[in-house]
VOTIVEX-465005 format. One line per field, with one value per residue: residue in one letter; residue number from 1; chain; x, y, z of N, C-alpha, C, O, CB in turn. Coordinates in nm, 4 decimals. Glycine has a CB too. Example, Ala and Ser with C-alpha at 12.3 -4.5 7.8 and 13.67 -1.06 7.14 Angstrom:
! VOTIVEX-465005
residuo <- c(A, S)
num <- c(1, 2)
cadena <- c(A, A)
n_X <- c(1.3190, 1.2850)
n_Y <- c(-0.5690, -0.2250)
n_Z <- c(0.7800, 0.7080)
ca_X <- c(1.2300, 1.3670)
ca_Y <- c(-0.4500, -0.1060)
ca_Z <- c(0.7800, 0.7140)
c_X <- c(1.3200, 1.2900)
c_Y <- c(-0.3300, 0.0030)
c_Z <- c(0.7800, 0.7870)
o_X <- c(1.4236, 1.3409)
o_Y <- c(-0.3319, 0.1138)
o_Z <- c(0.8465, 0.8039)
cb_X <- c(1.1308, 1.4084)
cb_Y <- c(-0.4473, -0.0598)
cb_Z <- c(0.9046, 0.5725)
//
This chain:
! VOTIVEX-465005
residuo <- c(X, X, X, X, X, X, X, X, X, X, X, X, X, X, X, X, X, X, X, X, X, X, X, X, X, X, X, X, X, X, X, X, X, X, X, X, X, X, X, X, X, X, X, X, X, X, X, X, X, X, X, X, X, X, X, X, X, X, X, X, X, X, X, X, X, X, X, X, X, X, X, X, X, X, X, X)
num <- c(1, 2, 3, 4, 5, 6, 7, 8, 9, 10, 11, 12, 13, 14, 15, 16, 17, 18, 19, 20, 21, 22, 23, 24, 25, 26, 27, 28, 29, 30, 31, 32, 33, 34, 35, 36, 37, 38, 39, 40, 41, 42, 43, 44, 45, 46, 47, 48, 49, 50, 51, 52, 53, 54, 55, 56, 57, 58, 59, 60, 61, 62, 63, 64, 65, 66, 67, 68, 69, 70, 71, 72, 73, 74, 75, 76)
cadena <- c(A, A, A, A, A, A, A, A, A, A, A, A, A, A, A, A, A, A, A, A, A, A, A, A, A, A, A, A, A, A, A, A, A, A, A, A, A, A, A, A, A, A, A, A, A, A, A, A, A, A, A, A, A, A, A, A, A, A, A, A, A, A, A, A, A, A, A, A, A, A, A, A, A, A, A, A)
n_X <- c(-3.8450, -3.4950, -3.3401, -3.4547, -3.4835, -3.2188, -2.9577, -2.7818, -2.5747, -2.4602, -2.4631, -2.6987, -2.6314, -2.3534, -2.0478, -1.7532, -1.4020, -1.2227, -1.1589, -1.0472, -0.8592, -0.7086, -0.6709, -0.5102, -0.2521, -0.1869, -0.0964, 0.1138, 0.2383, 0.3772, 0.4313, 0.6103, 0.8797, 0.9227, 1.0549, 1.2312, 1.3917, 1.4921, 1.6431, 1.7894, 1.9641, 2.0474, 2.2298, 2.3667, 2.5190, 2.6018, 2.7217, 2.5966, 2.5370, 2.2580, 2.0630, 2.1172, 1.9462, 1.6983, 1.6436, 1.6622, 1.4003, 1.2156, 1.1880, 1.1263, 0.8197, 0.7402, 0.7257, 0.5901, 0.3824, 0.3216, 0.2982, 0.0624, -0.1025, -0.0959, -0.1870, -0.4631, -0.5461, -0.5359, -0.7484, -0.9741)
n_Y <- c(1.2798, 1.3682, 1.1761, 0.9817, 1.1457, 1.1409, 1.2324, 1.0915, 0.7769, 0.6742, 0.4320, 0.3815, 0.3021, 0.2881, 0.2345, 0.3327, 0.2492, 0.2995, 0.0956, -0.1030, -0.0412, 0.0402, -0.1930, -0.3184, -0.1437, -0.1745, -0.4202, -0.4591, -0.2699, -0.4024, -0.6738, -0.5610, -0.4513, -0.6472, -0.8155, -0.6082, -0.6209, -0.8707, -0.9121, -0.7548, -0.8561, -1.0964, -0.9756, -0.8483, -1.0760, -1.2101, -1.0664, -0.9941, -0.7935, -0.7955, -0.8301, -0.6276, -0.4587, -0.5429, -0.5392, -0.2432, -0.1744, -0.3340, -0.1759, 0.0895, 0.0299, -0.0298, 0.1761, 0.3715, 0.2571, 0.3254, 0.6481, 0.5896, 0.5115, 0.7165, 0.9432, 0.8110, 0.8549, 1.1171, 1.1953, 1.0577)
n_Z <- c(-0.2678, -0.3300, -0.4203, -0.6175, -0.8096, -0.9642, -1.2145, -1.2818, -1.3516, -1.1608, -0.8792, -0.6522, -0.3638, -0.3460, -0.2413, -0.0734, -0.1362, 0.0771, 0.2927, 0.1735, 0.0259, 0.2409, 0.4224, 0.1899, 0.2062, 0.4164, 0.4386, 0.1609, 0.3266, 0.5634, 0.4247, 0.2557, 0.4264, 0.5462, 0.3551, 0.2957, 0.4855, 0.5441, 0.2695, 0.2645, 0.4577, 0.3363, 0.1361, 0.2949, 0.4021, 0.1779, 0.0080, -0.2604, -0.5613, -0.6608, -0.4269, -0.2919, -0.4587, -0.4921, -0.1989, -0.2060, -0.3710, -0.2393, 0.0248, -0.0632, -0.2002, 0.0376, 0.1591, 0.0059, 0.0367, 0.3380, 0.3186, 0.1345, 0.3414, 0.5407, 0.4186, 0.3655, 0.6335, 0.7105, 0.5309, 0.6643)
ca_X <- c(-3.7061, -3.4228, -3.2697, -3.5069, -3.5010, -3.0823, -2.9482, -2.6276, -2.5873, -2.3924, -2.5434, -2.7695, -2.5788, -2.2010, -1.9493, -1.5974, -1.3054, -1.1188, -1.1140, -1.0466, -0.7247, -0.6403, -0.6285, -0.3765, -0.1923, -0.1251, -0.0044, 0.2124, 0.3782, 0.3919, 0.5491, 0.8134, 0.9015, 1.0102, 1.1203, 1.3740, 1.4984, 1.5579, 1.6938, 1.9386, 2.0339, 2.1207, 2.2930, 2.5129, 2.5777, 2.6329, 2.7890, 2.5734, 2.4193, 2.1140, 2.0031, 2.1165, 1.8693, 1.5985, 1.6085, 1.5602, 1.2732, 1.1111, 1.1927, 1.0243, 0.7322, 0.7101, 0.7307, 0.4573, 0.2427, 0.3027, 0.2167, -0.0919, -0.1675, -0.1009, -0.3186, -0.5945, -0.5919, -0.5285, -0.8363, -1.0658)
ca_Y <- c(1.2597, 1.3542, 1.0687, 0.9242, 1.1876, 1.2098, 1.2186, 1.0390, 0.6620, 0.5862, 0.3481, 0.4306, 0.2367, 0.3018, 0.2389, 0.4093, 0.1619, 0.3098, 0.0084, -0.2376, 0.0142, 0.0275, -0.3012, -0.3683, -0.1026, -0.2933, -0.5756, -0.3790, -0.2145, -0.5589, -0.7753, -0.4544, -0.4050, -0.7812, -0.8286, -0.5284, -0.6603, -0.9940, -0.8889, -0.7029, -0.9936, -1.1534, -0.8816, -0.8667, -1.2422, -1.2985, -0.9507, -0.9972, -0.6379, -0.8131, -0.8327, -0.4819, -0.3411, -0.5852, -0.4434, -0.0731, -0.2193, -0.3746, -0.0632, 0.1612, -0.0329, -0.0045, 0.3936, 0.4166, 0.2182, 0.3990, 0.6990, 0.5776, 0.5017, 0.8410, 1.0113, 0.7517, 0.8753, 1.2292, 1.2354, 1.0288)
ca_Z <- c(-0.2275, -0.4714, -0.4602, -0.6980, -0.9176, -1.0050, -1.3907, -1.3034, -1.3740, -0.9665, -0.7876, -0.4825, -0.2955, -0.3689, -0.1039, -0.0750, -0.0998, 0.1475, 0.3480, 0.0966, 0.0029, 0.3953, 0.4389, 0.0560, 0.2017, 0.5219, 0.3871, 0.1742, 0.4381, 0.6210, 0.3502, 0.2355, 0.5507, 0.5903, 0.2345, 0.3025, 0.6149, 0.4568, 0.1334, 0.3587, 0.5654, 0.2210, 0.0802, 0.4258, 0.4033, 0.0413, -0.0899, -0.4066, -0.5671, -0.6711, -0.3259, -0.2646, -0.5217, -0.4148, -0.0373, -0.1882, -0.4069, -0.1231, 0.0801, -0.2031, -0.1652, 0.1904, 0.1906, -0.0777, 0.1634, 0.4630, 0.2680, 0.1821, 0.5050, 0.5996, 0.3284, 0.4146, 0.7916, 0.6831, 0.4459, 0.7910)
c_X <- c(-3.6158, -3.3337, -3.3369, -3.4861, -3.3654, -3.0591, -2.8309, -2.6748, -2.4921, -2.5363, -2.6147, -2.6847, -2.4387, -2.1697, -1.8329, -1.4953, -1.2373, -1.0827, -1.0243, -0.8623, -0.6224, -0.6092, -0.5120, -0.2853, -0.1224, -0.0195, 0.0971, 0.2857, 0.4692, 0.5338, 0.6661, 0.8592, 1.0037, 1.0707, 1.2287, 1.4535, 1.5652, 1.6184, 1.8275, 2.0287, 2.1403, 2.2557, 2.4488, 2.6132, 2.5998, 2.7132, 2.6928, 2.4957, 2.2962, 2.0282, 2.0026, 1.9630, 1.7204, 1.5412, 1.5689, 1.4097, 1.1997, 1.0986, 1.1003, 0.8593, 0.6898, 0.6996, 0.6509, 0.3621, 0.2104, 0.2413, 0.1307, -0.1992, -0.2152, -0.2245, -0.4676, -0.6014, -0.6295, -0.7354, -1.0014, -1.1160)
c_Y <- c(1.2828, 1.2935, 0.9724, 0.9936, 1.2273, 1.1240, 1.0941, 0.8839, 0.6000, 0.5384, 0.4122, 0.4220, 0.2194, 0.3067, 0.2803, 0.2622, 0.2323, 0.1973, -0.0588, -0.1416, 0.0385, -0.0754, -0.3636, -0.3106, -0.1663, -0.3501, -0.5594, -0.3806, -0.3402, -0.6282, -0.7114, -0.4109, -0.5802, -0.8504, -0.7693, -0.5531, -0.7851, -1.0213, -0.8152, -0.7854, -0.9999, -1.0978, -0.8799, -0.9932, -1.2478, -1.2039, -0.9478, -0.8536, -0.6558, -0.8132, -0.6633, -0.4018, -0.4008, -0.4832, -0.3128, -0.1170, -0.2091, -0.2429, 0.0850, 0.1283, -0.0216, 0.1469, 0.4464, 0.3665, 0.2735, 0.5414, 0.7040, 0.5911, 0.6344, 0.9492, 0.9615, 0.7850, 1.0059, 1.2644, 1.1726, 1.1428)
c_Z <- c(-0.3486, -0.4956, -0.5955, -0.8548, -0.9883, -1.1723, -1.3991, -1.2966, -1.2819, -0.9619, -0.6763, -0.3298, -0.2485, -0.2451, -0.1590, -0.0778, 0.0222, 0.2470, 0.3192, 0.0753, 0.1173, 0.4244, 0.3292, 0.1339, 0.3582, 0.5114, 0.3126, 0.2503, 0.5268, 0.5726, 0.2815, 0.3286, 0.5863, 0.4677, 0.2224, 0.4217, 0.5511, 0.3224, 0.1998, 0.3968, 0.4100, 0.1449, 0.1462, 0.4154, 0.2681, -0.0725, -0.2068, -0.4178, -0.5567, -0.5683, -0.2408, -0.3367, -0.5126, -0.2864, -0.0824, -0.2743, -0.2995, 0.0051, 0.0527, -0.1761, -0.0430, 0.1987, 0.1333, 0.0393, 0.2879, 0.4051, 0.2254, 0.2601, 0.5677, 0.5303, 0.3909, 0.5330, 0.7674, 0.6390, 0.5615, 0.8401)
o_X <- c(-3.6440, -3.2456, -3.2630, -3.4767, -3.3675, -3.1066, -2.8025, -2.7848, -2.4428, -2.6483, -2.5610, -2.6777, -2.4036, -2.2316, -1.8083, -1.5344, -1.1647, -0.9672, -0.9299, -0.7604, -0.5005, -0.4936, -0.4309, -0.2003, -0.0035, 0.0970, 0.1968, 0.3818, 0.5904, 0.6486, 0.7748, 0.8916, 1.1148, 1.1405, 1.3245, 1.5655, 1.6825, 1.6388, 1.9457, 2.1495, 2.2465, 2.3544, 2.5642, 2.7359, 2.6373, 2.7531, 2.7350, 2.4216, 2.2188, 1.9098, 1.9222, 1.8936, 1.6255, 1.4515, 1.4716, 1.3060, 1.1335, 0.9933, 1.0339, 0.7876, 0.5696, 0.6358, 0.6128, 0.2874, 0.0986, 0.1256, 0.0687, -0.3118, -0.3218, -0.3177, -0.5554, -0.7031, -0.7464, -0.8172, -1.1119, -1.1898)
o_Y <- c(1.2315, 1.3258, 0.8999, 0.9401, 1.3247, 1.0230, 1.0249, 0.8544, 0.4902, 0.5693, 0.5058, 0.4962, 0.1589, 0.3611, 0.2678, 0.1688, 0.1407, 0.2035, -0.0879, -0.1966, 0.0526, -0.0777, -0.4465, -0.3941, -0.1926, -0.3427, -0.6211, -0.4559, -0.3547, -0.6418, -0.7617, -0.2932, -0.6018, -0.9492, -0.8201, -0.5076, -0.7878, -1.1332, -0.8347, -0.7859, -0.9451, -1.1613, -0.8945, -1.0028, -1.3645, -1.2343, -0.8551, -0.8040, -0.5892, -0.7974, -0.6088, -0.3156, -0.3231, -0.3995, -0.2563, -0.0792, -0.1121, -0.2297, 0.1562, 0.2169, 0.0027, 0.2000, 0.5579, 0.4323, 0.2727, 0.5602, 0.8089, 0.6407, 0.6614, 1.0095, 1.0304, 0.7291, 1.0343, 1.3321, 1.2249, 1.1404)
o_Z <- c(-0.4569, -0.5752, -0.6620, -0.9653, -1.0635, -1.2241, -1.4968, -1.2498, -1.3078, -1.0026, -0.6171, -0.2319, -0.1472, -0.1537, -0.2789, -0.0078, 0.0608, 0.2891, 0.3926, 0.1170, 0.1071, 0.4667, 0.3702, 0.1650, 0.3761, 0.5503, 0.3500, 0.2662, 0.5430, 0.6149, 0.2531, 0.3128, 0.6348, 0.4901, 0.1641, 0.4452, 0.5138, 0.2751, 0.1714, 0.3731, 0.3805, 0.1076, 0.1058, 0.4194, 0.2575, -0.1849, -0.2760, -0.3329, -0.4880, -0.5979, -0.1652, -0.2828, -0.5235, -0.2758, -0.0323, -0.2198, -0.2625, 0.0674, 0.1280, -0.1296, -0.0327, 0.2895, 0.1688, 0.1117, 0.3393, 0.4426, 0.2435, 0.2621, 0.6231, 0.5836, 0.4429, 0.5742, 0.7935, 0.7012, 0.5470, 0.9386)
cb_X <- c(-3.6847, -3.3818, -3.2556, -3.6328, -3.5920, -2.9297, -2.8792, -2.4928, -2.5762, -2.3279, -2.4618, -2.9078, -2.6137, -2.1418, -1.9219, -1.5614, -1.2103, -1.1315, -1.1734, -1.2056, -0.7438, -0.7086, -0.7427, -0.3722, -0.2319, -0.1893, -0.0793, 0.1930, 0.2982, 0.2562, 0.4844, 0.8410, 0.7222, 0.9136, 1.0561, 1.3557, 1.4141, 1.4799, 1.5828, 1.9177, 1.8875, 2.0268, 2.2080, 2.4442, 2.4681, 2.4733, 2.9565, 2.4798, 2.4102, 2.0890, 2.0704, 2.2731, 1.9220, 1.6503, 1.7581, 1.6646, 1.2668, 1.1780, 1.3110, 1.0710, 0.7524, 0.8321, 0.8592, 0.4270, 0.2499, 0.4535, 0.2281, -0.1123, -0.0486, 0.0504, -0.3115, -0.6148, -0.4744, -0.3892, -0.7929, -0.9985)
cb_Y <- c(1.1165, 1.4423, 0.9887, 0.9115, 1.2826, 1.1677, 1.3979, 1.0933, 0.6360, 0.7269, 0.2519, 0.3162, 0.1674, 0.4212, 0.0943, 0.5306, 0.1284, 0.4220, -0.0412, -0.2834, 0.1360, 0.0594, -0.3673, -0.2961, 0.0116, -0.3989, -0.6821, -0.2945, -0.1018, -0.6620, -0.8639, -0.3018, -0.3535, -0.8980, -0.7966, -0.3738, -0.7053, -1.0702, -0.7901, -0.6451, -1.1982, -1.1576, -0.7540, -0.8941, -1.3801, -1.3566, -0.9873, -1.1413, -0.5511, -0.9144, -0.9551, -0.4179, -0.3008, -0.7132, -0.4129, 0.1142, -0.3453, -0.5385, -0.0503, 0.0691, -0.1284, -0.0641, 0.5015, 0.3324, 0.0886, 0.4150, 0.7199, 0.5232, 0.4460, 0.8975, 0.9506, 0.6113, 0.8574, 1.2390, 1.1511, 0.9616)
cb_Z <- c(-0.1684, -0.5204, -0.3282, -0.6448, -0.9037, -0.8602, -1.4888, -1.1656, -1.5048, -0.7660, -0.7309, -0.4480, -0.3302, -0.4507, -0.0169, 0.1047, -0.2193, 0.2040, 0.3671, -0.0804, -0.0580, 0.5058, 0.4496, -0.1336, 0.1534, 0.5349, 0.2976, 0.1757, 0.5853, 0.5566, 0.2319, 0.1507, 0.6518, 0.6697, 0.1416, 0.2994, 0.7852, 0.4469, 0.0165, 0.4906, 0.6280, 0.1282, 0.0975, 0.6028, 0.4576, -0.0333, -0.1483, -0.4628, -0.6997, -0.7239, -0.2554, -0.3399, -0.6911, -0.3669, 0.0834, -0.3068, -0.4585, -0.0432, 0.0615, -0.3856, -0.1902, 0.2977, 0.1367, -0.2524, 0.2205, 0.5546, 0.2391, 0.1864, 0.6170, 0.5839, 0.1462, 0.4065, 0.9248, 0.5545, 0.2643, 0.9057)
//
């Protein structure tokens, strides 16, 4: 078998993260998704910038993750 006989120092056994990076990227999308709605709110209600540049943060964040997402289906 030439599995026995390889030079490289991987494991036999190696698994892919892609789960483990499907599931971060979730949660991601999740919590910037409701971080930019509610940083909005604030923003609306309180005039302040700091909450303005929060919401695109958290917005930012959310758009990387969905792109993830998308790659990680893409690459399925």
């Amino acid at each position: 078998m030439w599995l026995r006989n390889r030079a490289g120092t991987e494991p036999v056994t190696a698994r892919s993260p892609l789960r483990a990076r499907r599931i971060l990227s979730l949660v991601a999308l999740v919590l910037g998704m409701a971080a930019a709605v509610l940083f909005a709110v604030l923003a609306a209600n309180t005039g302040a910038e700091v909450w303005r540049w929060e919401a695109a943060i958290a917005a930012v964040v959310a758009v990387v993750a969905a792109a993830d997402l998308a790659l990680l289906r893409r690459r399925r």
